[in-house]
C-alpha positions as CSV (number, residue, x, y, z in Angstrom):
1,X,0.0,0.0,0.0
2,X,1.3,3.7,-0.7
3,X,0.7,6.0,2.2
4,X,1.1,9.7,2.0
5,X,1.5,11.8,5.3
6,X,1.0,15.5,5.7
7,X,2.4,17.4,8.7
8,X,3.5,20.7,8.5
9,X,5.8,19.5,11.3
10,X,6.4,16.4,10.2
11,X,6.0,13.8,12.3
12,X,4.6,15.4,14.6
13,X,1.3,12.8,15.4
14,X,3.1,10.4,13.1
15,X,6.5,9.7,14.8
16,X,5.4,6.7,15.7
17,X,3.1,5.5,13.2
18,X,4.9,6.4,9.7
19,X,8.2,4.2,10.4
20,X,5.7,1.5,11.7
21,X,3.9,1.3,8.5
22,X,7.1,1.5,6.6
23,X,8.2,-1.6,8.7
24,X,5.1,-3.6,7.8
25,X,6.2,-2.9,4.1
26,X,4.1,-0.2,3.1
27,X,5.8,2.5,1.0
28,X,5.6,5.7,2.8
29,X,6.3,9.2,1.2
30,X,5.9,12.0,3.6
31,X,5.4,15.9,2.1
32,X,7.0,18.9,4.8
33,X,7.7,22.4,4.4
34,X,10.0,21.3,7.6
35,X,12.6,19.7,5.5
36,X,14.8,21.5,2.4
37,X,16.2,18.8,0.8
38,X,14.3,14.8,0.4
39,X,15.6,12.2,3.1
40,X,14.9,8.9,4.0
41,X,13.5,8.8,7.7
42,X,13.2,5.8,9.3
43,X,12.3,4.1,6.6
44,X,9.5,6.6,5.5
45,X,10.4,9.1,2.4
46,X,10.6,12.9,3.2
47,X,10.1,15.3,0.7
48,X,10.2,18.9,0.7
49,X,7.8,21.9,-0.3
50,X,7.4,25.4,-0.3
51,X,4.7,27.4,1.2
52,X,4.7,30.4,-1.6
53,X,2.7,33.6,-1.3
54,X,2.0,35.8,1.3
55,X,-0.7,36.9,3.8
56,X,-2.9,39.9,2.1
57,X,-2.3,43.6,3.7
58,X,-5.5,44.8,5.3
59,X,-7.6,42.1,4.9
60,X,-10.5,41.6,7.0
61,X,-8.8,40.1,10.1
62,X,-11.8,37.1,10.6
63,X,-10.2,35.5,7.3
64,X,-6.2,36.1,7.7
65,X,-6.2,32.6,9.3
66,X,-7.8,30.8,6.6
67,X,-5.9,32.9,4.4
68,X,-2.9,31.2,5.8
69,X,-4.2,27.8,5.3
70,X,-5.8,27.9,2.0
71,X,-2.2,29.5,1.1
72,X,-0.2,26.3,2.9
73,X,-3.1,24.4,1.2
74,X,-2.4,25.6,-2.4
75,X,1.5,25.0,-2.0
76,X,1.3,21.5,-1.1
77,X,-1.4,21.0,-3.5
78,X,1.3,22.3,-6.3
79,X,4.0,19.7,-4.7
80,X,1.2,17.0,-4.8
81,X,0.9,17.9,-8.5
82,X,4.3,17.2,-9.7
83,X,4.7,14.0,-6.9
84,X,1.2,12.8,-9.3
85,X,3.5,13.6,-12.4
86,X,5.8,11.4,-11.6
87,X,3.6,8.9,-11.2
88,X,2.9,8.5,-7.6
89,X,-0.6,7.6,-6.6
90,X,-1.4,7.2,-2.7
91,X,-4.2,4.5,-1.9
92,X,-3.9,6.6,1.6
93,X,-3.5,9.8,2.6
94,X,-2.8,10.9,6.3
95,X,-3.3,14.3,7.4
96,X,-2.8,16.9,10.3
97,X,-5.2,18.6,8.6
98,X,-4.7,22.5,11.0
99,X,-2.8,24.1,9.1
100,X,-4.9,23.4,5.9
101,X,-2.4,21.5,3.8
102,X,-4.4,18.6,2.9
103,X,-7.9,21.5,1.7
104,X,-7.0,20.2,-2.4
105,X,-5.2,16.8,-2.2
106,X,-8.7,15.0,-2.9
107,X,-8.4,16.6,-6.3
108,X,-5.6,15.7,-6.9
109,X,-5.8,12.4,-5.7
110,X,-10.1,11.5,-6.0
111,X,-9.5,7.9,-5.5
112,X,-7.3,8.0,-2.7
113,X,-8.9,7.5,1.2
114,X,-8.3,10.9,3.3
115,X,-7.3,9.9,6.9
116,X,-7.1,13.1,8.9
117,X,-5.9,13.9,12.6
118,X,-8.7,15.4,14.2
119,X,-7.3,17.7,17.3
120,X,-10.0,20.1,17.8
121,X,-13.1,22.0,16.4
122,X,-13.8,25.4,17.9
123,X,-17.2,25.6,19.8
124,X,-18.7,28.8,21.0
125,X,-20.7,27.4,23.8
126,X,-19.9,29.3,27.5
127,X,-17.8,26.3,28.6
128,X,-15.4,27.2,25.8
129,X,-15.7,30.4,25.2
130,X,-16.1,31.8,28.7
131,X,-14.7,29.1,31.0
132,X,-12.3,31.5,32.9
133,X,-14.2,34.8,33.5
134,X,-10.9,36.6,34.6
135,X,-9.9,36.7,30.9
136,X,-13.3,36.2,28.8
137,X,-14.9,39.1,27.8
138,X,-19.0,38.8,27.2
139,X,-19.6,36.8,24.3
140,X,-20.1,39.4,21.5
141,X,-21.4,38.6,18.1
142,X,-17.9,39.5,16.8
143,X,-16.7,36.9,19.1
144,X,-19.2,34.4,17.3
145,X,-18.5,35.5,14.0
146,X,-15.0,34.7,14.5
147,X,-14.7,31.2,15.5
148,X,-17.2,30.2,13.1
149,X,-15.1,31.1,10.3
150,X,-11.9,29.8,12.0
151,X,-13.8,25.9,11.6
152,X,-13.6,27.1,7.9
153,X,-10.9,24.8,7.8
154,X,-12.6,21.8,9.9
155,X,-15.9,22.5,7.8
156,X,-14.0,22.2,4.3
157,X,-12.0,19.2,5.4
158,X,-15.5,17.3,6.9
159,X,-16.0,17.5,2.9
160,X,-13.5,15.3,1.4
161,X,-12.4,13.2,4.7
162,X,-13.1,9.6,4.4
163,X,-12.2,8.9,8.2
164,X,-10.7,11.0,10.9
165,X,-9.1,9.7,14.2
166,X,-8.9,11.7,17.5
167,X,-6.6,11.1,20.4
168,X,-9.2,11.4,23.4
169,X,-12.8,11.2,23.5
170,X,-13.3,14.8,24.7
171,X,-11.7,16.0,21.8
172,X,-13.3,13.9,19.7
173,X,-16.7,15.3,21.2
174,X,-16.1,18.7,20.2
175,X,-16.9,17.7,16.7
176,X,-20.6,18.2,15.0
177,X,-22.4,15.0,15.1
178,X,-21.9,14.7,11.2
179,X,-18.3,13.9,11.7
180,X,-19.1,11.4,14.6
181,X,-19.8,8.4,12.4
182,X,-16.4,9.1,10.6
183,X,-14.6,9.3,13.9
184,X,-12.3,6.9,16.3
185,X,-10.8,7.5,19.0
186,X,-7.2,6.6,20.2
187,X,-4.5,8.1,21.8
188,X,-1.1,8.4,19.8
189,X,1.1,6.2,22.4
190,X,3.1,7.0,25.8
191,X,6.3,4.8,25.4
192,X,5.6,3.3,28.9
193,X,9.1,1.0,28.7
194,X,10.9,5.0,28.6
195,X,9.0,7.0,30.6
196,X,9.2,4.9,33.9
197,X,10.1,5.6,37.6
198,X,13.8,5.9,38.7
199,X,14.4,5.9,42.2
200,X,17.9,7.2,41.2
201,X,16.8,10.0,38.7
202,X,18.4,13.3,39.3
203,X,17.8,16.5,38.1
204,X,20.5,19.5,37.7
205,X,19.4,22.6,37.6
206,X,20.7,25.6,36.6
207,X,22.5,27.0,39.7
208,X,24.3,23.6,40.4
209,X,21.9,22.1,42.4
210,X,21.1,18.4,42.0
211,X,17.4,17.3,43.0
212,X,17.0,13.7,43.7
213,X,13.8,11.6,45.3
214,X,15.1,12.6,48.3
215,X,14.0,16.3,48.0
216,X,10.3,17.6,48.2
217,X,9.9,18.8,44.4
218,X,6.7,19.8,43.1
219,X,6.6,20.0,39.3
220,X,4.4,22.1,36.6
221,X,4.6,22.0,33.3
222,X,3.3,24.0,30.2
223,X,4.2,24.2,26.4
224,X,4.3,28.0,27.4
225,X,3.5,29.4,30.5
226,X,0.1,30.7,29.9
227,X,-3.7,31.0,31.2
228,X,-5.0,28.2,28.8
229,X,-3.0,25.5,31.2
230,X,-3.8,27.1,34.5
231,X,-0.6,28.9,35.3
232,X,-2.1,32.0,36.5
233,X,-3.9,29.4,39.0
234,X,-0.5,27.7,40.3
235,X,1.7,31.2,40.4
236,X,-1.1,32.9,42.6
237,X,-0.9,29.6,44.8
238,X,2.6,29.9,45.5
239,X,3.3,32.5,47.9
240,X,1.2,30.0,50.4
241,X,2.8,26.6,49.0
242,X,6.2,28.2,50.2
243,X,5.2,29.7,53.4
244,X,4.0,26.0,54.6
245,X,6.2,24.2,52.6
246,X,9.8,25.3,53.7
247,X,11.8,22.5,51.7
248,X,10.3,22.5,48.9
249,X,11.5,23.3,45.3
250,X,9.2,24.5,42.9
251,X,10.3,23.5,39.4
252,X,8.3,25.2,36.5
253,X,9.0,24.1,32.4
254,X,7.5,26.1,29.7
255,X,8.2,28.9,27.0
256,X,7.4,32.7,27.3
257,X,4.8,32.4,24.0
258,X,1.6,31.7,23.2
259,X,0.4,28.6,22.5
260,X,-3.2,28.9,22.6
261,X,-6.1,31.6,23.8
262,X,-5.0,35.4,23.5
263,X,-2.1,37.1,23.9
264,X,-1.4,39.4,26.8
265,X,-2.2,42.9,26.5
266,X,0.4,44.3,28.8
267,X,3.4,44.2,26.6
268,X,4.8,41.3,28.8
269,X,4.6,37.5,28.7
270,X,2.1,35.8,30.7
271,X,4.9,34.4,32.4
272,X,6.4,37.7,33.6
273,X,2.8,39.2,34.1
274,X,2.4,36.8,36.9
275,X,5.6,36.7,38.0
276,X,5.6,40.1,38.9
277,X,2.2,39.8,40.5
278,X,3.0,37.4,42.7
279,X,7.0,38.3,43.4
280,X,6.5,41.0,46.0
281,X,4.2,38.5,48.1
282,X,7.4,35.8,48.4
283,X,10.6,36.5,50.4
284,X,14.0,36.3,49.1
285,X,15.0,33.5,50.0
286,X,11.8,31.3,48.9
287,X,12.1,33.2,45.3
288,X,15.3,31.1,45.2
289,X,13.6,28.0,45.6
290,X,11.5,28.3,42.7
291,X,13.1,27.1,39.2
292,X,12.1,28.0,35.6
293,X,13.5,25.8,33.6
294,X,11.9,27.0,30.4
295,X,12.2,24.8,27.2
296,X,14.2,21.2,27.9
297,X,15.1,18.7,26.2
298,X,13.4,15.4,26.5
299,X,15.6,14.0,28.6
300,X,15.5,16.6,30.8
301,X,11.7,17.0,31.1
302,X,11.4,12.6,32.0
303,X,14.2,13.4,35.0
304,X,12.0,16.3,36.4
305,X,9.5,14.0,36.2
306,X,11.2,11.1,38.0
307,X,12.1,13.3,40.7
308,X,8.8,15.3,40.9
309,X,6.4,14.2,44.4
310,X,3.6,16.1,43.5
311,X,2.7,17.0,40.1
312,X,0.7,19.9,38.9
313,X,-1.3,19.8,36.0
314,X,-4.6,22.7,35.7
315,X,-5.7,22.5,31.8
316,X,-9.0,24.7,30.5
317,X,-11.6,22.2,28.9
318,X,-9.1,21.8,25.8
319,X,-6.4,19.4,24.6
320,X,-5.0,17.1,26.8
321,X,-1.9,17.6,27.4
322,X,0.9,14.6,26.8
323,X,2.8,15.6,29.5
324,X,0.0,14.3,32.0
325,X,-0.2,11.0,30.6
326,X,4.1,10.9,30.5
327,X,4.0,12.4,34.5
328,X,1.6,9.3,35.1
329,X,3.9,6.9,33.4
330,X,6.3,7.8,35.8
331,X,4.9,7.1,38.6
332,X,4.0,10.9,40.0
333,X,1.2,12.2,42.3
334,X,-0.7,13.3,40.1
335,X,-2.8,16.7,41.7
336,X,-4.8,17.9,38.3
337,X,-7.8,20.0,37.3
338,X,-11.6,18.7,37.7
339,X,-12.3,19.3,33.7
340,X,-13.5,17.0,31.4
341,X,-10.4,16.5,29.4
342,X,-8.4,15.2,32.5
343,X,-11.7,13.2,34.1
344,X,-11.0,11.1,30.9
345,X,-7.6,9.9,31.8
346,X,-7.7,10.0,35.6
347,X,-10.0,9.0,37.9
348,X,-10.2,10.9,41.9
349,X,-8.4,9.3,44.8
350,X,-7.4,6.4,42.5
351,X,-4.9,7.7,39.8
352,X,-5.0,11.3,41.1
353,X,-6.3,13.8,43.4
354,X,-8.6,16.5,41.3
355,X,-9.4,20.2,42.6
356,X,-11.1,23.2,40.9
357,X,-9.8,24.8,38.4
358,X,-10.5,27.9,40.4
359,X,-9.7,27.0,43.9
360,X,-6.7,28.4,44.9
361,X,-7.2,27.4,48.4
362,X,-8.0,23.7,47.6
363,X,-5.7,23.2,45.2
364,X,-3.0,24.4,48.4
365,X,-4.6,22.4,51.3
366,X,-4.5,19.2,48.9
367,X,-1.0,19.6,47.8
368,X,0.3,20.0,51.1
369,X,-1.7,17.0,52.1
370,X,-0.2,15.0,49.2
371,X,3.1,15.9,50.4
372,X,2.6,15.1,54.1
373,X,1.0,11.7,52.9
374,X,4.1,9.2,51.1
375,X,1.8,6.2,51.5
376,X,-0.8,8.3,49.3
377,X,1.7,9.4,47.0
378,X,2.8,6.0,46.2
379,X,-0.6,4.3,45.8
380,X,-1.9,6.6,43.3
381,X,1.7,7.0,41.6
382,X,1.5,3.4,40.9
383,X,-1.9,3.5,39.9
384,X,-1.8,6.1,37.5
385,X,1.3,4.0,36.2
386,X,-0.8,1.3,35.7
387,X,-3.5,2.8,34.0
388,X,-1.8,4.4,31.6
389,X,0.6,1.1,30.9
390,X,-3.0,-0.5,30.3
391,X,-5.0,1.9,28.5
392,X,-2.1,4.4,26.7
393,X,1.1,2.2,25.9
394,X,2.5,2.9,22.6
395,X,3.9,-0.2,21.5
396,X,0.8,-2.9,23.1
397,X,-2.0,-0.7,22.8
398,X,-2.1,2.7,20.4
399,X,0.5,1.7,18.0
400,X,-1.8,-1.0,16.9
401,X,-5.2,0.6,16.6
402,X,-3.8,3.4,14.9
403,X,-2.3,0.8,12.3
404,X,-5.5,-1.6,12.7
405,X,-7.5,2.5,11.5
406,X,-5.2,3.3,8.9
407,X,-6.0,-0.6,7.2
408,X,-10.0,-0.1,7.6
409,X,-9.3,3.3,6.2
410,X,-7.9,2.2,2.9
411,X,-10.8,-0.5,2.4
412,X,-13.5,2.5,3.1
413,X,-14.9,3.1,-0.6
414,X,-13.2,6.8,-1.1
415,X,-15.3,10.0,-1.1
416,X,-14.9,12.3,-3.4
417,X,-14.9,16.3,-3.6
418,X,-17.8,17.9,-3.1
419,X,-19.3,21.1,-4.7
């Protein structure tokens, strides 16, 4: 079977799955604007395109992101063109389809199944739209307008997709019910034999000091530090955790950008913002106890988390993030936000402790609780362990239902464009 994959990232979602299905002897070709030059990847054939044209000065701001896509979308089109002239024919395509690459393959390729990663469609009910009052202004009919024409994207795609695949149920869920019956739902994979405890794990930080288990180290962890993932939450809960927590070390990962929601206003990062609300509230000498690490490597992130004892997690309803489900591989206390993204993967007083989002207070008492309580710690550390080993390993659980998809996608009888 040929199999084409389209990340603007590439692999991104399909790290795992492309040099899989290159190993089972399918012939994978992979199109990136990532790449400059073609490459053979793990078995899997990486070739290069580039995104041509440019965003239009002053247009209406509600369609500069689809302007973006349908421009990404138009430039891999071109690149599928001459692949076609060459006389490559996918029976399968796989697509992240977010950035709008894969809006024209279908006509390019009509016969070919259209397999796409289905991450998120944007809903305008209050529990999106409003969940944090502190930073959602009323619901305006521009607000409205808006998101409804960022689906554009989602709402072409649902068009011309013969199957999509989503990695949790709640995202899955945000979808209109005429996706549904095209949907499945598994999670791309937590490589459980990697990410594992380590009694002997140690952590370095910046200043010279080496954490170990033996020190009280609560973790957090964000792709940036931002209001989307509950920092705001856990920086305003810090002046307390250090006043009744004298040992312990706060260690914090994340960027200084935006990943999702709005950007600040104040000409700062979110990060600073509440670092500087919060900084006059903390003496000296707990400041010094409180570590940004900012962007890590890998290995770096899995020995924070192999030395964490209480681990932090707050998320808006939104995309889980990985990073739980790696934290719970390895063994942590898991204390995490009661919203429906995390109720899906962890269950109270049995994998984890959950709070409210907005309870600064709880989330403080239950903490220190956790930290006072090893015997706690260790039974839900090992049961969080557990459930992920059973319900989120890459190798004996996703790995194969994302190949078993990808073979009842390329029996499906294709779909073709639409008017």
């Amino acid at each position: 079977m040929k199999i084409l994959c389209i990340h603007q990232n590439f692999p991104g979602q399909y790290k795992h799955l492309a040099p899989e299905l290159a190993r089972l002897g399918h012939e994978v070709t992979a199109l990136t604007p990532k790449v400059k030059e073609p490459t053979l990847w793990n078995g899997v054939r990486v070739l290069p395109y580039e995104i041509r044209g440019s965003s239009t000065k002053d247009i209406h701001p509600y369609l500069t992101d689809f302007e973006t896509k349908i421009l990404r979308g138009v430039s891999c089109c071109n690149a599928a063109l001459a692949l076609k002239k060459q006389g490559f024919a996918p029976d399968v395509i796989l697509a992240h389809h977010g950035w709008g690459e894969s809006l024209f393959l279908k006509d390019v390729w009509p016969h070919a199944r259209l397999g796409l990663y289905c991450e998120l469609y944007h809903r305008t009910t209050p529990e999106f739209l409003a969940f944090d009052p502190e930073f959602a202004s009323p619901a305006s009919i521009s607000d409205l307008q808006r998101l409804r024409l960022k689906n554009l994207n989602n709402r072409m795609h649902e068009e011309v997709m013969d199957a999509g695949i989503s990695p949790t149920r709640f995202q899955a869920g945000t979808f209109p019910e005429n996706w549904q019956d095209r949907l499945s739902v598994a999670h791309d994979g937590i490589d459980t034999e990697h990410v594992v405890p380590d009694p002997a794990a140690r952590l370095e930080l910046d200043d010279g000091t080496v954490l170990t288990r033996n020190d009280e180290v609560i973790t957090f962890i964000n792709r940036n530090l931002e209001p989307y993932r509950g920092y705001h939450v856990f920086m305003r809960a810090l002046p307390e955790i250090l006043r009744r927590r004298p040992n312990a070390r706060i260690t914090l990962i994340g960027g200084d950008e935006v990943s999702y929601g709005a950007k600040p206003t104040q000409g700062k990062s979110w990060k600073q913002i509440f670092i500087d609300e919060v900084r006059g509230q903390i003496p000296d000498a707990d400041w010094a106890r409180v570590h940004f690490l900012g962007r890590v490597p890998y290995a770096r992130f899995l020995s924070m988390m192999q030395v964490s004892r209480v681990h932090v997690y707050l998320t808006y309803p939104f995309v889980l993030s990985w990073s739980l489900l790696e934290a719970m591989s390895a063994g942590c206390a898991i204390l995490a936000s009661d919203t429906a993204p995390v109720r899906e993967v962890l269950t109270e007083d049995e994998t984890g402790w959950l709070v409210d989002f907005f309870d600064r207070e709880a989330l403080v008492n239950r903490l220190c609780t956790l930290l006072e309580e090893p015997q706690t710690r260790d039974r839900l550390g090992s049961a969080a362990r557990a459930h992920v080993r059973a319900n989120y390993d890459l190798r004996g659980h996703c790995l194969p239902k994302h190949v078993e998809w990808v073979t009842r996608l390329a029996a499906l009888e294709p779909r073709p464009p639409q008017d």
